[in-house]
C-alpha positions as CSV (number, residue, x, y, z in Angstrom):
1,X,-35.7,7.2,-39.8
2,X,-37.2,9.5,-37.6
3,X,-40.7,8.8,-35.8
4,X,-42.8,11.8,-34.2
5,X,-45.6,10.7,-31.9
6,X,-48.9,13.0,-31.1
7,X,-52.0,12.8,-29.7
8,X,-55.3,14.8,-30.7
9,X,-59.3,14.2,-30.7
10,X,-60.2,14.3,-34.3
11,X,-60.3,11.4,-36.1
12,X,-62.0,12.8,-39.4
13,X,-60.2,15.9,-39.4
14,X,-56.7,14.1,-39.3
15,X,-57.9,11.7,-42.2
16,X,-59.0,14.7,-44.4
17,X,-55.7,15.8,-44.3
18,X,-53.7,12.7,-45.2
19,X,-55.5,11.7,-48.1
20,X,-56.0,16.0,-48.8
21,X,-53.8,17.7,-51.1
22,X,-51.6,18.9,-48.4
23,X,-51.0,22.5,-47.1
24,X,-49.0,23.5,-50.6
25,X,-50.9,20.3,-52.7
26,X,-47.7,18.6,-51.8
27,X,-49.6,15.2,-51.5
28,X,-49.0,12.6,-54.2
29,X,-51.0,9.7,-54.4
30,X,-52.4,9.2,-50.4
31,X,-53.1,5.5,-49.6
32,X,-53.1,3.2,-47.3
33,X,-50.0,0.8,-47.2
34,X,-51.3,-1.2,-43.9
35,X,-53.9,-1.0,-41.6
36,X,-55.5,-3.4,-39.0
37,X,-57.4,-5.1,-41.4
38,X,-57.2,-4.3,-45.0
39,X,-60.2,-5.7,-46.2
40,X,-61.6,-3.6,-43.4
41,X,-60.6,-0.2,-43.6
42,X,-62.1,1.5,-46.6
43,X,-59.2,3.7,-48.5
44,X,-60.5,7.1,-50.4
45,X,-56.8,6.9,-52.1
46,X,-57.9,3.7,-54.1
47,X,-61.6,3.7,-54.3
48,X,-63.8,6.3,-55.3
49,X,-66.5,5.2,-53.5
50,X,-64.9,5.4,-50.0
51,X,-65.4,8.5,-48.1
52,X,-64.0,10.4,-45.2
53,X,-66.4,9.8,-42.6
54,X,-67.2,5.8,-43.4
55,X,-63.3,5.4,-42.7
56,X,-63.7,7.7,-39.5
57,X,-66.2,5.5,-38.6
58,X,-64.5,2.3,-38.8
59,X,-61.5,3.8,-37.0
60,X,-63.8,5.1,-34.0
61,X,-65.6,1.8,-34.1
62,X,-64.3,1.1,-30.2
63,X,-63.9,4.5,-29.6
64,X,-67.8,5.1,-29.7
65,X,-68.5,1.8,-28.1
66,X,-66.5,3.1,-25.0
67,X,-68.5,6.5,-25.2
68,X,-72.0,4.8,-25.0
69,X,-70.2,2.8,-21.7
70,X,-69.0,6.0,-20.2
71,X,-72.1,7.7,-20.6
72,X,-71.3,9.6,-23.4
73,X,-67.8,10.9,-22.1
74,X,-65.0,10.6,-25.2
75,X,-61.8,9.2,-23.7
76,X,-59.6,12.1,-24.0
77,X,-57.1,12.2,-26.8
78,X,-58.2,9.5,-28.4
79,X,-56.3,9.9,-31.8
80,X,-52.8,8.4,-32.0
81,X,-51.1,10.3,-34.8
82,X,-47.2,9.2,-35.8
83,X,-45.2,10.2,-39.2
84,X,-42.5,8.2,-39.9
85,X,-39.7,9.7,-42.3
86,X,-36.3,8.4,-43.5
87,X,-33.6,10.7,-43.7
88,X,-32.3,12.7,-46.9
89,X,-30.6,10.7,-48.9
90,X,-31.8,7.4,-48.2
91,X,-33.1,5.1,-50.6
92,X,-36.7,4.8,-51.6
93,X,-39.0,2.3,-50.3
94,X,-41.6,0.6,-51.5
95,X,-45.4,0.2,-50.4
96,X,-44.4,-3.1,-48.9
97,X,-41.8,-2.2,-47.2
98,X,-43.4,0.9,-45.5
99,X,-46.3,-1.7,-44.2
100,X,-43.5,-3.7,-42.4
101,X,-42.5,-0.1,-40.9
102,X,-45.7,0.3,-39.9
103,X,-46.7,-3.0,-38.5
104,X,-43.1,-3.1,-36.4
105,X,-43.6,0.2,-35.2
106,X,-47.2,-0.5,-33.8
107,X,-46.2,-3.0,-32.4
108,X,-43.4,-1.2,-30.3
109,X,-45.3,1.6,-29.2
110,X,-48.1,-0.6,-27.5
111,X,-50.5,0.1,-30.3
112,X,-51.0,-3.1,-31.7
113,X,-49.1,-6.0,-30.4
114,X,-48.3,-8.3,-33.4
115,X,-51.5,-11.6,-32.9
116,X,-53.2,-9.3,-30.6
117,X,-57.1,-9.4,-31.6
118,X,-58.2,-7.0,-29.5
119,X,-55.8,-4.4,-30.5
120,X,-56.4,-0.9,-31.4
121,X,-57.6,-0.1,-34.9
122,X,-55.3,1.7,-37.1
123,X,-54.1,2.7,-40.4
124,X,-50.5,3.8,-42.3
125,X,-50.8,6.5,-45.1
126,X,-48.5,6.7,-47.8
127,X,-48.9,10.0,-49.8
128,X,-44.8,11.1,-50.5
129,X,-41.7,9.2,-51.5
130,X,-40.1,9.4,-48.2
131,X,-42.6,9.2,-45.2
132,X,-45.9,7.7,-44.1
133,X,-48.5,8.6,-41.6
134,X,-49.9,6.0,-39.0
135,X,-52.9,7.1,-37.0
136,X,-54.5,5.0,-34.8
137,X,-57.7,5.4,-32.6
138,X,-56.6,4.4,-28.5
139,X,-59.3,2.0,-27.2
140,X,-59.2,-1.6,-28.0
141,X,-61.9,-3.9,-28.9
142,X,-62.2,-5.0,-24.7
143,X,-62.8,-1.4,-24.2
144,X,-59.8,-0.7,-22.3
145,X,-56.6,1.5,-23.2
146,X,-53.6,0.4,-24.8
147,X,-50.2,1.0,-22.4
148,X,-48.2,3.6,-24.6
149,X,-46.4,5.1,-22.1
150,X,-42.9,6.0,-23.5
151,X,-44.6,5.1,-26.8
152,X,-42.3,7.8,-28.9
153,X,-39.0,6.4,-27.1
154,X,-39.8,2.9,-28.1
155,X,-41.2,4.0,-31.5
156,X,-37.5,5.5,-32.2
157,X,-35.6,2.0,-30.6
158,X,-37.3,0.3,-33.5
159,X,-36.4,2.7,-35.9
160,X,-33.0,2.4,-35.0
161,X,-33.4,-1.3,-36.1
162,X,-35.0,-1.0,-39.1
163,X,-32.2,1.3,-40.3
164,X,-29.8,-1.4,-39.8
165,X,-32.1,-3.8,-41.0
166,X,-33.4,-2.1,-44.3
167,X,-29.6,-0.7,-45.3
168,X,-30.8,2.9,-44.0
169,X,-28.4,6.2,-42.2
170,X,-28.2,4.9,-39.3
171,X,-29.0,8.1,-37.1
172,X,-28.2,9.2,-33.5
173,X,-30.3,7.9,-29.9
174,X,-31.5,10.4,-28.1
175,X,-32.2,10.3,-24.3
176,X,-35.6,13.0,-24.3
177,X,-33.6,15.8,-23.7
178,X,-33.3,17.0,-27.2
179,X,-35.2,20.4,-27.5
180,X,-38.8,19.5,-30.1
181,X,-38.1,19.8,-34.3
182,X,-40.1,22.1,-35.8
183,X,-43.3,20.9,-37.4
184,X,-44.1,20.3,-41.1
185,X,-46.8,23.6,-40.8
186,X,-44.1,25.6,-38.9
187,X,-41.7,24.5,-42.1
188,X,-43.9,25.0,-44.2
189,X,-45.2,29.0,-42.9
190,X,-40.8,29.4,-42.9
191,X,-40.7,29.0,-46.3
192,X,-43.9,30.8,-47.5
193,X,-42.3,33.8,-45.8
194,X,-38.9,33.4,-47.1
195,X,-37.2,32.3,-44.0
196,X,-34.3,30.5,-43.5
197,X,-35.0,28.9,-40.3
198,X,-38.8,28.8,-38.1
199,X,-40.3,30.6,-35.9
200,X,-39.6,28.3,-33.7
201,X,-36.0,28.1,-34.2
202,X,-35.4,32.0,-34.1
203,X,-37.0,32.2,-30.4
204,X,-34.8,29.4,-29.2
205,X,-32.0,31.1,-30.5
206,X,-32.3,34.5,-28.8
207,X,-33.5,33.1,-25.9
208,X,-29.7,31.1,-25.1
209,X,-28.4,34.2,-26.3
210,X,-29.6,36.6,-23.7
211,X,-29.8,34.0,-20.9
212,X,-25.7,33.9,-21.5
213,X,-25.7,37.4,-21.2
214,X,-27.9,38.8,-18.4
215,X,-27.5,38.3,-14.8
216,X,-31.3,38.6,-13.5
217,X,-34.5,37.2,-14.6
218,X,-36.2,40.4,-15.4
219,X,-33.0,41.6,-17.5
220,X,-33.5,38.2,-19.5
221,X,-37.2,39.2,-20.5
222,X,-35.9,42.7,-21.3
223,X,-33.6,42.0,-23.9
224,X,-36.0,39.8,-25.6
225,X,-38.6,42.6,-25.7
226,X,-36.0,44.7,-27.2
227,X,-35.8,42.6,-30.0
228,X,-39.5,42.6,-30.5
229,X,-40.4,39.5,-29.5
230,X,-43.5,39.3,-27.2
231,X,-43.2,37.9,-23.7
232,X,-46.3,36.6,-21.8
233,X,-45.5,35.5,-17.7
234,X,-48.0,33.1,-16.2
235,X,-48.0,34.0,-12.4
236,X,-48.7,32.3,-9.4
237,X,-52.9,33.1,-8.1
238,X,-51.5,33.9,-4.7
239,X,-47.9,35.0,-4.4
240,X,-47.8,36.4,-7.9
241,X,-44.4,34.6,-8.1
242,X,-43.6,33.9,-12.4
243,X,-44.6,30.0,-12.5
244,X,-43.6,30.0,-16.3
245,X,-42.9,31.9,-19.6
246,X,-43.7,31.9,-23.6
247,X,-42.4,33.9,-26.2
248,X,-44.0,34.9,-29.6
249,X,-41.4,36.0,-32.8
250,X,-42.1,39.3,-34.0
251,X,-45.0,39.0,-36.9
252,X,-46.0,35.5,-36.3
253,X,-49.6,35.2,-36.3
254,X,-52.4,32.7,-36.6
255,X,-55.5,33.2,-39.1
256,X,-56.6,35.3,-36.4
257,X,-53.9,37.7,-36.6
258,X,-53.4,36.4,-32.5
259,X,-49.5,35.8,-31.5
260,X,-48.2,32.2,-31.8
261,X,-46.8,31.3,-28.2
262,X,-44.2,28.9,-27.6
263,X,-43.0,28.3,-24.1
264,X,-39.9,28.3,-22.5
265,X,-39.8,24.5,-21.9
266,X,-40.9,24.0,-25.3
267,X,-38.6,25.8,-26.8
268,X,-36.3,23.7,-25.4
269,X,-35.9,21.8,-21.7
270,X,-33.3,24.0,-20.4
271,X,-35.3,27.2,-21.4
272,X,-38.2,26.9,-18.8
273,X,-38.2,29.1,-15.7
274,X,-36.8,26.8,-13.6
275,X,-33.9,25.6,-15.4
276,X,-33.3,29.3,-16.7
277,X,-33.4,30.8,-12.5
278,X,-30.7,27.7,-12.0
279,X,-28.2,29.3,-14.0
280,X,-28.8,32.7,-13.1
281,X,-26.6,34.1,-10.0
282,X,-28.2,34.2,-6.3
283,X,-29.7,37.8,-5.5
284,X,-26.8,38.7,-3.7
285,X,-24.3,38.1,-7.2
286,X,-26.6,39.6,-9.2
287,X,-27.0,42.7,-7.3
288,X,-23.4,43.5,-7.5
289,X,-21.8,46.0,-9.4
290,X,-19.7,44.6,-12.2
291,X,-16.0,46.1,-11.8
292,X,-13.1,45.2,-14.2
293,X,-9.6,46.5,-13.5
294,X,-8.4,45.8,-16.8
295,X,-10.2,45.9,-20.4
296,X,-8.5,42.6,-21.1
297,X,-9.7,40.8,-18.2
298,X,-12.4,39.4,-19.3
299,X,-10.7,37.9,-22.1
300,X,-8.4,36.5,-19.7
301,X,-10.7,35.0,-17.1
302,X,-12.8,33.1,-19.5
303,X,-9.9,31.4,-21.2
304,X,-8.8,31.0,-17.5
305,X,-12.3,29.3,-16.9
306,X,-12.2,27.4,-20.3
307,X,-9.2,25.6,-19.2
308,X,-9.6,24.9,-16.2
309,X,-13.4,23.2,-17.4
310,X,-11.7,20.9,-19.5
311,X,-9.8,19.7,-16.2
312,X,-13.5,19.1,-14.5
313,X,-14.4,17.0,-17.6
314,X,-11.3,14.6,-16.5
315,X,-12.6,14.5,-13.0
316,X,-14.8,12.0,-12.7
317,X,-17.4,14.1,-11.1
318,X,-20.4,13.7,-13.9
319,X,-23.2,16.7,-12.2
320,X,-19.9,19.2,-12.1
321,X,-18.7,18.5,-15.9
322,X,-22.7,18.5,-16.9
323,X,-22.5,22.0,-15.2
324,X,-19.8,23.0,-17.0
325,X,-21.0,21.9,-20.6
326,X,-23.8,23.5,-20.1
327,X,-21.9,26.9,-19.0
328,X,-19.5,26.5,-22.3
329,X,-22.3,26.8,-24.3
330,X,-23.8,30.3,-22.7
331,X,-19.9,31.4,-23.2
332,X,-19.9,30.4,-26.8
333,X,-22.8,32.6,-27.1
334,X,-21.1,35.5,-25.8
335,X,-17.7,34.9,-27.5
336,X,-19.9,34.7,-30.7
337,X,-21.3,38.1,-30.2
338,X,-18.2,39.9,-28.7
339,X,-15.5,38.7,-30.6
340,X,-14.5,40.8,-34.5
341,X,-13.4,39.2,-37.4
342,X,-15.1,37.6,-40.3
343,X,-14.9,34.5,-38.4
344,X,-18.0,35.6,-36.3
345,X,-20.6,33.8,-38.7
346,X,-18.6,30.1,-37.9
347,X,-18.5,31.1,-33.9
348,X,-22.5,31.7,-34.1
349,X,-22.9,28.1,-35.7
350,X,-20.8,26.7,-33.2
351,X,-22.8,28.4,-30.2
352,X,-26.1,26.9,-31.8
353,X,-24.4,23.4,-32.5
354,X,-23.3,22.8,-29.4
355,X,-26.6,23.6,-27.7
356,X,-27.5,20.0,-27.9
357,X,-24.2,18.9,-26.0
358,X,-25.0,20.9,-23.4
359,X,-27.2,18.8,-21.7
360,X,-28.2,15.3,-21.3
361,X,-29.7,13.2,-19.1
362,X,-27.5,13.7,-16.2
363,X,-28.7,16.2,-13.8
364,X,-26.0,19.7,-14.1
365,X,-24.5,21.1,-11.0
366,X,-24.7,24.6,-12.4
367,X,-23.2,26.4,-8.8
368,X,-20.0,24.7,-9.9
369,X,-19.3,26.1,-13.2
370,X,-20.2,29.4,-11.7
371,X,-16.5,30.5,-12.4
372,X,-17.2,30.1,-16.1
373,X,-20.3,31.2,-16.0
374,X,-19.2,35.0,-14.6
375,X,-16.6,35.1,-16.8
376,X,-18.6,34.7,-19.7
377,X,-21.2,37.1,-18.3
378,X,-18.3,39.6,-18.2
379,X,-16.9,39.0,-22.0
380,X,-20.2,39.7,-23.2
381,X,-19.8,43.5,-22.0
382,X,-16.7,43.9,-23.4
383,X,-16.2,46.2,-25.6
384,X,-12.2,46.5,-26.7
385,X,-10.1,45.1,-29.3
386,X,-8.6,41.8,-27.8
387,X,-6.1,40.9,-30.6
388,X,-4.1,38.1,-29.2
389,X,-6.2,37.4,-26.1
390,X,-9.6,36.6,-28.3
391,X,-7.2,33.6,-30.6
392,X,-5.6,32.3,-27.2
393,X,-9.7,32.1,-26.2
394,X,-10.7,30.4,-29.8
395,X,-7.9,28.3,-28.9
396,X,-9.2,27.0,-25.5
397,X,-13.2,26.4,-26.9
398,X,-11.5,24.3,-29.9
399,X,-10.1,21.8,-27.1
400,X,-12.5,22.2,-25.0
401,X,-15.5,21.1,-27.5
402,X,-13.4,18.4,-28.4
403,X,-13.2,16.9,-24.6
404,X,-17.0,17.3,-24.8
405,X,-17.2,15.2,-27.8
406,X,-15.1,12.5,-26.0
407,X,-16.8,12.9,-22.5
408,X,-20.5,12.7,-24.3
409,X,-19.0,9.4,-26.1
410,X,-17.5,7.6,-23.0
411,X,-21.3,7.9,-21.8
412,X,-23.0,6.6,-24.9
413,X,-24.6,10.3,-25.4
414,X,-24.4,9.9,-29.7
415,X,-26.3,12.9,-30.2
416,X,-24.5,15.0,-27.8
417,X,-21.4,13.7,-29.7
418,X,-22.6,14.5,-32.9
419,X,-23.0,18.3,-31.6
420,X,-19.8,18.5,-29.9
421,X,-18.0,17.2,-32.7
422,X,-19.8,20.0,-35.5
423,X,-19.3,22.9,-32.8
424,X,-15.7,21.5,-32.6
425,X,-15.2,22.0,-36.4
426,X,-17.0,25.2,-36.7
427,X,-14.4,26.4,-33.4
428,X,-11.6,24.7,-35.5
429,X,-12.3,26.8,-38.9
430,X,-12.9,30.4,-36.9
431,X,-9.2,29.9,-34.9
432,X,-7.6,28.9,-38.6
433,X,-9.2,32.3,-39.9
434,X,-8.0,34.4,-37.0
435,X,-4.9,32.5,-36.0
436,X,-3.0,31.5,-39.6
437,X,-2.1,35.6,-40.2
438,X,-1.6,36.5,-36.3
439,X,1.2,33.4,-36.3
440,X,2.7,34.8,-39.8
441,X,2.9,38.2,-38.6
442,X,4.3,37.0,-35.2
443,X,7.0,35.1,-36.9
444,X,8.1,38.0,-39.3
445,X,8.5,39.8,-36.4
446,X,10.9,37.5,-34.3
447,X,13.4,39.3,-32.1
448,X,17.4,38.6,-33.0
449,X,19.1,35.3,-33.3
450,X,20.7,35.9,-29.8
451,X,17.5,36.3,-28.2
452,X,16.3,33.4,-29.9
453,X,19.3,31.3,-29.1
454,X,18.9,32.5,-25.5
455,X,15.0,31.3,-25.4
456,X,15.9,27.7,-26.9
457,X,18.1,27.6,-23.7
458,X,15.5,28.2,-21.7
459,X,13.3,25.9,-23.6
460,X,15.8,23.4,-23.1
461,X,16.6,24.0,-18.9
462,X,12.3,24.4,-18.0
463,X,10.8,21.8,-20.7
464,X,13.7,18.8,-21.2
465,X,11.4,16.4,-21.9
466,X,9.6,18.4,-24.8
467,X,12.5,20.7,-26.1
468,X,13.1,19.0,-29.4
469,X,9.5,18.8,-30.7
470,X,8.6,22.7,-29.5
471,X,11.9,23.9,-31.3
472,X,11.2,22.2,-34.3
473,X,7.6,23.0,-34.4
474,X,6.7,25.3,-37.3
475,X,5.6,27.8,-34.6
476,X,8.4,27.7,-33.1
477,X,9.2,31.5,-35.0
478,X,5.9,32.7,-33.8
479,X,6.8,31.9,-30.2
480,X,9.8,33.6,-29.4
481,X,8.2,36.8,-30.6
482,X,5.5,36.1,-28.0
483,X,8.3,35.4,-25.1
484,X,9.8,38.5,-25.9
485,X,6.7,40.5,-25.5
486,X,6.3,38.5,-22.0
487,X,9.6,39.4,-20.9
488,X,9.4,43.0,-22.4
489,X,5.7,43.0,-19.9
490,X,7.9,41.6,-16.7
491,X,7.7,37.9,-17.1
492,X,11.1,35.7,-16.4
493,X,10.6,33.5,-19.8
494,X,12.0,30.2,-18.1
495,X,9.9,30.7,-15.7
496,X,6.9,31.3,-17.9
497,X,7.4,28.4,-19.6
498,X,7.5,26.4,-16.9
499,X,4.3,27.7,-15.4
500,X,2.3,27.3,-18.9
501,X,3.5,24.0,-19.4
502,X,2.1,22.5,-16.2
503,X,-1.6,24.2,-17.0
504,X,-1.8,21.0,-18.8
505,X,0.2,18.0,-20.3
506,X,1.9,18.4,-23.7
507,X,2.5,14.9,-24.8
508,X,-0.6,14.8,-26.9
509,X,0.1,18.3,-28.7
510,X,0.4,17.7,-32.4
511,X,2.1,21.7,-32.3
512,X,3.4,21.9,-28.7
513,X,5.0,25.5,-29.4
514,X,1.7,26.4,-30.7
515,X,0.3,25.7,-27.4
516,X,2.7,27.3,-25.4
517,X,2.1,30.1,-27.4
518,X,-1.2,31.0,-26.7
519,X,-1.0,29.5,-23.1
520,X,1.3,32.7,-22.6
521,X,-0.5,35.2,-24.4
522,X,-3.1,34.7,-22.2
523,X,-1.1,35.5,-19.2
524,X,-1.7,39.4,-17.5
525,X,0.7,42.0,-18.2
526,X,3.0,42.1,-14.9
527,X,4.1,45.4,-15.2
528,X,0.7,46.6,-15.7
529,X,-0.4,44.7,-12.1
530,X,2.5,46.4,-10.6
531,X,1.4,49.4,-11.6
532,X,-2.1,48.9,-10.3
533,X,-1.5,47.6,-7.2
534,X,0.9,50.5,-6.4
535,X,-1.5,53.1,-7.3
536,X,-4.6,50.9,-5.4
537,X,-2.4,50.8,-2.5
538,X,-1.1,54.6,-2.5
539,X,-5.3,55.5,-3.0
540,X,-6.1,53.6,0.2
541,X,-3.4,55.4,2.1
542,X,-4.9,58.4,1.2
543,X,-8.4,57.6,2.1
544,X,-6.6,55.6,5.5
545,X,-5.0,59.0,6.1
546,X,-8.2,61.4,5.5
547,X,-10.2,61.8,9.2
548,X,-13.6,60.6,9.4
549,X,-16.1,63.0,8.8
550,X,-18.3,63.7,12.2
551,X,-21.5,61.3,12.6
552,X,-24.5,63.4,12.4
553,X,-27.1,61.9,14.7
554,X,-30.5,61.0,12.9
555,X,-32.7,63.5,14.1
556,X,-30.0,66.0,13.2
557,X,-30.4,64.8,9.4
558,X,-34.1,65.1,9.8
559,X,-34.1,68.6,10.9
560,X,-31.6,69.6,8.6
561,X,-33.9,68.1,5.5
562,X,-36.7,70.2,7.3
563,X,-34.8,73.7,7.2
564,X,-34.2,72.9,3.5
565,X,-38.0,72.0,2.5
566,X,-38.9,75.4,4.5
């Protein structure tokens, strides 16, 4: 049961739409289930005599009352407006059971306190099978205003009672960080125009996407211009300094044909400038040219990152594993948009999945998942085929969105769970697609039985403790292909498998060989860094060895641009 609390100024306007046809003459039967006083409140739904503006009037009875006091000044925002909808697949509920909704949830949200005379008048609207409309008017009857602050938080606590209560889906807590739904018109425009998701929606996804992938904030808005979308800055008065942003999707419009803004923040909270320059690296970082050795190593230095996050989420340091989180999800983005396959579609649902377990209500320390943060920043310029490297990546985000779904639940976060644990499937489904034929193909291609033999000896001497489960492990095949191209690229395989092993326990592996596998196809070629370093060092010689070129004094440069211009 989900409650959505507003505020507005027009009573009338509000009750001409609940007892209207609706925006698609959706409406069925408007009435009122409960109100303040039900002999008082006239109801156009039932009695044809009833109008509009006498129920307007009875609703701003107080309202007008405080106007005359205040000289003829409205209180601001005087219209109370929350729907109240159960979730798909619940059962129906009758008229009287939606007026006990009502009445509880007034009385949560400070509206009307249950024997309170003085309260605030109000009214609930019934005019679909699964959702009413309470609107109340905000002065009481002593003239003053009720106390709604946190009104919406409270409103949901009681909803998460009456679920239990009434036999309801019992559905997740949120702690206010979750970015807003999209509204029934928004819905509503979506549909007329054959869209599968709102305007809304779209924005906030292309804007996590390019904030994963850019490195300043003028880059950011950029890439969102290049994909039409309209960008409008609201600068400082003085120092000209951008104090916020909003965004417009291509095409949608008002009545007026003017651009519908959302902004950053209300998108969603990690979207607005603030949170946005947070993430983004210092000047200095930014301003640095990007320079990879190897094509592969961004491949490798995100899985490198990606492991060693889920190690942070076991520290016990909450702002640094909130930082991280919240950089696995920009990296999701990027893998999503870098790495081929048909999997791709199940990586993009991940990246938007998890965007609600990226944050919570713990404050992120975002400088110390700066690691993964780069790293991701680099994969999403890459441009080669990984193979091997992108699976030993899938690999590392499946484990690593299932720590987040057990971090989030240690700390009572059920909706960040929830997203954790359906980015964690979607993760699960894309390595299964990519990995199932790369571990067939590796396992047809196993190197001869006295290679193998020799490789279950060094299972056996580096991993005693674990030998019998990784050589009996149905990927057991698959590995010793993968040790031989290690040793084949300089590595010593007992001493490989030593290494891999300690990146992190085994005993909890259900396919330990599996593992090990990937863990060592995401090592670096060692051959290939010889080979490097001896031709960065002989290049360094030469320069060491080639004499300085004469410094011409300033004036000298001066005169000699002079000569040229003449």
């Amino acid at each position: 049961m989900v409650p959505d609390v507003s505020t507005g100024s027009d009573t009338r306007g509000l009750i001409a739409y609940l007892f209207g046809p609706g925006r698609r003459d959706e409406h069925t039967d408007p009435h009122i289930v409960a109100a303040w006083d039900l002999a008082g409140a006239p109801d156009p739904g039932r009695n044809p005599e009833a109008t509009y503006t006498q129920l307007a009037k009875r609703l701003d009875a107080h309202v007008d009352l405080r106007t005359r006091e205040l000289g003829g000044r409205k209180p601001p925002q005087h219209v109370w407006h929350c729907p109240v909808r159960t979730a798909p697949g619940d059962r129906y509920l009758t008229d009287t059971e939606w007026a006990e909704v009502a009445r509880r949830i007034v009385h949560a949200a400070g509206i009307a306190s249950e024997g309170d005379e003085k309260a605030c008048r109000w009214i609930a609207v019934r005019h679909a099978d699964d959702h009413i409309h309470i609107m109340a008017t905000t002065v009481r009857a002593d003239g003053r205003r009720p106390r709604t602050h946190r009104d919406g938080q409270r409103a949901q606590a009681e909803c998460r009672k009456i679920e239990a209560e009434f036999g309801l889906r019992r559905l997740k807590s949120g702690d206010l960080t979750a970015p807003r739904t999209p509204t029934g018109a928004e819905r509503a425009k979506a549909e007329r125009q054959g869209q599968t998701v709102t305007a809304r929606h779209w924005l906030r996804e292309q804007a996590y996407a390019a904030a994963a992938a850019v490195r300043t904030e003028a880059d950011y808005f950029t890439v969102l211009q290049s994909l039409g979308i309209k960008v409008k800055t609201r600068l400082g008065p003085e120092t000209g300094y951008s104090l916020g942003y909003s965004l417009a999707a291509p095409g949608d419009t008002n009545a007026a044909g003017e651009p519908l803004w959302y902004g950053g923040s209300k998108l969603a909270p990690d979207l607005s400038i603030n949170r946005l320059r947070e993430r983004l690296p210092n000047q200095e970082a930014a301003d640095r040219p990007r320079h990879v050795a190897d094509s592969t190593d961004p491949w490798r230095h995100t899985t490198t990152a990606i492991h060693a996050a889920r190690a942070v989420l076991d520290s016990g340091d909450d702002a640094d594993a909130q930082g991280h989180l919240a950089a696995f999800g920009d990296a999701l983005y990027n893998i999503a948009s870098t790495t081929p396959g048909p999997h791709r579609p199940e990586l993009r649902a991940a990246a938007m999945a998890f965007n609600r377990a990226r944050r919570s209500a713990i404050r992120a320390d975002h400088q110390a998942a700066t690691a993964l943060r780069e790293a991701a920043r680099e994969l999403a310029y890459a441009s080669n085929e990984p193979g091997g490297l992108a699976i030993s990546l899938l690999f590392a985000t499946v484990h690593l969105a299932r720590a987040a779904a057990n971090w989030h639940e240690q700390r009572g976060h059920e909706q960040q769970v929830a997203a954790a644990e359906e980015a964690f499937r979607h993760l699960q489904s894309a390595y299964q697609q990519s990995a199932t034929p790369v571990l067939a193909d590796l396992a047809r291609r196993a190197p001869r039985a006295a290679t193998t033999r020799r490789y279950e000896q060094d299972v056996r001497a580096a991993l005693p403790h674990h030998a019998n489960r990784i050589l009996t492990d149905p990927n057991w095949t698959a590995l010793t292909t993968t040790l031989a191209h290690a040793e084949t690229a300089g590595h010593n395989p007992r001493r490989l498998l030593a290494e891999v092993a300690a990146q992190r326990e085994l005993d909890t592996a259900e396919h330990p060989a599996e593992v090990l596998n990937w863990r060592i196809t995401a090592q670096p070629n060692r051959r290939t860094q010889a080979a490097r370093s001896r031709s960065t060092t002989s290049g360094t010689s030469r320069l060491s060895a080639t004499p300085p070129l004469p410094a011409t004094p300033v004036s000298g440069r001066r005169e000699e641009q002079s000569q040229r211009h003449r």
